[in-house]
N, C-alpha and C positions, 0 to 999 in steps of 0.2 A: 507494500500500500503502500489532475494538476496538469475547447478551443474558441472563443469567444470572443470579441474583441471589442474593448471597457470603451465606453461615453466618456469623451472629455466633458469639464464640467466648467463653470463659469470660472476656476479658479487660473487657470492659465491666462484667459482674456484678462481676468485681473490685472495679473503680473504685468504685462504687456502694459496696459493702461496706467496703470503706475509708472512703469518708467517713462514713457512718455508726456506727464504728468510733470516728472522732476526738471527742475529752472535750475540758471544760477542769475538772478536777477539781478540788474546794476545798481550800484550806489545811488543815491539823489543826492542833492546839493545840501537838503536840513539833515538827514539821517548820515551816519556813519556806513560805512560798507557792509554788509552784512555776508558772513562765508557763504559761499555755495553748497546749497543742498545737498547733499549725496546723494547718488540714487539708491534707489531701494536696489537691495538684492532681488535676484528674480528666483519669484516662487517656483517652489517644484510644483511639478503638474498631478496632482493627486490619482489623476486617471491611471497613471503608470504603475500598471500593477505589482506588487514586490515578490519578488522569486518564492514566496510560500505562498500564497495567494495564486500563482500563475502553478505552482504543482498542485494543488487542492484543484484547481481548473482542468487540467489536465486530466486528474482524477474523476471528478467529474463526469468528463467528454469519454472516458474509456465505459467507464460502469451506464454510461447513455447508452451506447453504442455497441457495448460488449455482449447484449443479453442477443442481439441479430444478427451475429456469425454462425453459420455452419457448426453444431456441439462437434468436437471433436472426439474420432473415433479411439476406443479401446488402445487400439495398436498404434495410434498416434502419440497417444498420452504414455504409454511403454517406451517408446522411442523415447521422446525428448527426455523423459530421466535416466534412461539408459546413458545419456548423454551429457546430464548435468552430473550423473556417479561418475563416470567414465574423466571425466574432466576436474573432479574435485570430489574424491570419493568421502574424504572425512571433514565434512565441513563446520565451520565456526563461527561462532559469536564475535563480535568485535567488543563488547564489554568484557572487562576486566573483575574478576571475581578470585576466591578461593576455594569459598563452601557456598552449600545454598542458601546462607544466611545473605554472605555480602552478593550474592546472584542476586537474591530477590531488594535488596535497597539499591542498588544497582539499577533494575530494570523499573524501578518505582522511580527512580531518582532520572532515568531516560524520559520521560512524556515528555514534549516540545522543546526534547533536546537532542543532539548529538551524539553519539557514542564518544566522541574523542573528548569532550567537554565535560560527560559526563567523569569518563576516565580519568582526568585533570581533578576533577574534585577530587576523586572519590581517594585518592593515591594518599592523600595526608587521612581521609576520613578513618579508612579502615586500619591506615597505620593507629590512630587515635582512639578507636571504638570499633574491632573488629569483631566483636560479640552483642547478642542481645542488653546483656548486664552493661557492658560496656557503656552500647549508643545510652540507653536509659543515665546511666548516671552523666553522661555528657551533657544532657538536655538538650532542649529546642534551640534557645540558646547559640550550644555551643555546635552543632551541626549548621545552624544555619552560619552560621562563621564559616565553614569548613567548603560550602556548598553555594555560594552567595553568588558565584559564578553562572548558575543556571535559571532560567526563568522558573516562574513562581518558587522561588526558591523556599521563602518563609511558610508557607504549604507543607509544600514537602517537608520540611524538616520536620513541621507537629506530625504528619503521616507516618515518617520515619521511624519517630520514638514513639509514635504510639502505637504501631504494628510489633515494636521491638517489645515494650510491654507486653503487648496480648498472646507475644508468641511466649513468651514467659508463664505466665499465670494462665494460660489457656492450653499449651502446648510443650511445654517443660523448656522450654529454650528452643525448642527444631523448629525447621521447615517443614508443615504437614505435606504429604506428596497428594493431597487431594485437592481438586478445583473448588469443592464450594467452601473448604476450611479456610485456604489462599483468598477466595475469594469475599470472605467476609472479615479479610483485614484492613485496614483503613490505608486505599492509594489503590489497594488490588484490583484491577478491572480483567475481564476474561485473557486479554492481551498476556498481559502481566502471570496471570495464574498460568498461562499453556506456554509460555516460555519457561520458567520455574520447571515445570513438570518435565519440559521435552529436554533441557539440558541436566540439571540436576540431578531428575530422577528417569531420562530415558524413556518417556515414555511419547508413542508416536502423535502427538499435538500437534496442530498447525495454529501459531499464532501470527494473524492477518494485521500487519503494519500497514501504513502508507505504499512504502514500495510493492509491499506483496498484493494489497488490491491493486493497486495499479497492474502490475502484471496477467494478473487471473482476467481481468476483463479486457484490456489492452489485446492479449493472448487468443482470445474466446474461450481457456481451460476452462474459466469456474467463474462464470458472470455474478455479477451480485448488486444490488445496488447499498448493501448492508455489508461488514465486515463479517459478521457472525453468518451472511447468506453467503458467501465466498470459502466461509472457513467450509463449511457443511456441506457445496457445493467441493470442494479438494479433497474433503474426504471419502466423501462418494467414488469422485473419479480414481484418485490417486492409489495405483497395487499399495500392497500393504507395505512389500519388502523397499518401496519405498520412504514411508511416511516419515519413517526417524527424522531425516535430514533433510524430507520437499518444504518443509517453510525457510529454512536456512537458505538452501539453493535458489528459490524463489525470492527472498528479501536480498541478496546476494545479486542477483542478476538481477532487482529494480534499482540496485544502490547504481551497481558500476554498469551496467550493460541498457536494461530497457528507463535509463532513466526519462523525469519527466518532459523535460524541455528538449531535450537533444539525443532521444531514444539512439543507441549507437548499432544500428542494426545491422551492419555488414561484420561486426565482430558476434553477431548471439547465434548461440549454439543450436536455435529453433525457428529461427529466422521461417524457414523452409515452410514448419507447420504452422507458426503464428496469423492469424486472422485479419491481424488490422492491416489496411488496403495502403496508411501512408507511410511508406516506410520511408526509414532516411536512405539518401542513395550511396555508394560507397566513396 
């Protein structure tokens, strides 16, 4: 799991009119000189959509579009992970963790961030509070110090400690390996709970990000206009002896390969079977 193209708005005419608006008006005879005006900076154009904005759009246009491709057949969908094993058999997480403790504030501490950034924080966090007891006695506080780098950081941090809590008193300190125990911690969304499960404890989950919807509809594999219809719709199609590693492969190839802006389609390994009609040219 970002084609439309935004209405300019009165705010550029603006801009424009203000500058041409700006004097440098001459002295008179009674009054002193007075400096010349400066001109105003000129406005940005609000219309200009900003790079998350133009992938959400993107996103969009594929899950419009995705649901009236051709389903793709059994033996087609064999292939292309035949192909994504064949090319990267043991695939990985770009977060940075130890156990499933620091996996799962890790992956809570990702929503409307980066893995590299998250990484950044996290590198003093876990050096500082690498256990449940730990984060708790750090407090809110002192996590959002650690984390101040990420948006909603202040969020996150009570979610942090207070999932760290609950695994405590609810859970003896662990990560439960079950989606609606994950899922009734505070930050957990099903995202969140089927990543935990599929790296930690191995178990075949497909958690549908940005890039991975974008793929599945982009594709025609598993159209969806809901992440949770995408996820449902991958596991239907996808053989079993795949599943471990098709959300990986699949978030993998939306990061670097079918990204949203500039889909690089003479390098994807499915080019061949993919659905959407615009491909980039080589």
């Amino acid at each position: 799991m970002r084609p439309a193209g935004a209405k300019r708005t009165a705010a550029g005419k603006a801009g424009k009119a203000a500058l041409s608006l700006a004097t440098n008006a001459a002295p008179t005879k009674a009054t002193p000189a007075k400096r010349a005006t400066p001109a105003p900076a000129a406005l940005p154009d609000p219309a200009a959509p900003r790079p998350a904005r133009r992938r959400a759009v993107a996103n969009a246009a594929a899950a419009a579009v995705g649901g009236g491709f051709k389903p793709w057949s059994p033996a087609e969908v064999e292939h292309a992970f035949a192909r994504f094993e064949a090319a990267d058999p043991e695939p990985k997480g770009e977060l940075d963790y130890v156990d499933p403790y620091t996996l799962l504030v890790a992956v809570v501490l990702s929503a409307q961030a980066t893995d590299i950034g998250v990484n950044r924080a996290t590198r003093a966090l876990f050096a500082a509070a690498p256990t449940p007891e730990a984060m708790v006695a750090l407090g809110e506080e002192g996590v959002a110090q650690h984390i101040r780098t990420l948006g909603l950081y202040r969020g996150k941090a009570k979610n942090v400690v207070e999932l760290s809590r609950r695994l405590i008193t609810e859970h003896g300190g662990t990560v439960p390996a079950d989606r609606a125990a994950l899922e009734a911690l505070p930050g957990v969304g099903r995202k969140t709970a089927n990543v935990v499960l599929n790296i930690a404890f191995q178990l075949p989950t497909i958690a549908v990000d940005t890039h991975l919807f974008r793929v599945a509809n982009r594709t025609g594999l598993a159209p969806g206009r809901t992440p949770l219809e995408v996820e449902l719709g991958l596991e239907r199609e996808i053989p079993d002896r795949f599943k471990l590693h098709a959300h990986h492969w699949l978030i993998l190839h939306g990061r670097y390969v079918c990204k949203a802006l500039k889909p690089d389609c003479p390098r994807c390994l499915i080019s061949d079977l993919c659905r959407w009609p615009q491909k980039s040219p080589a």
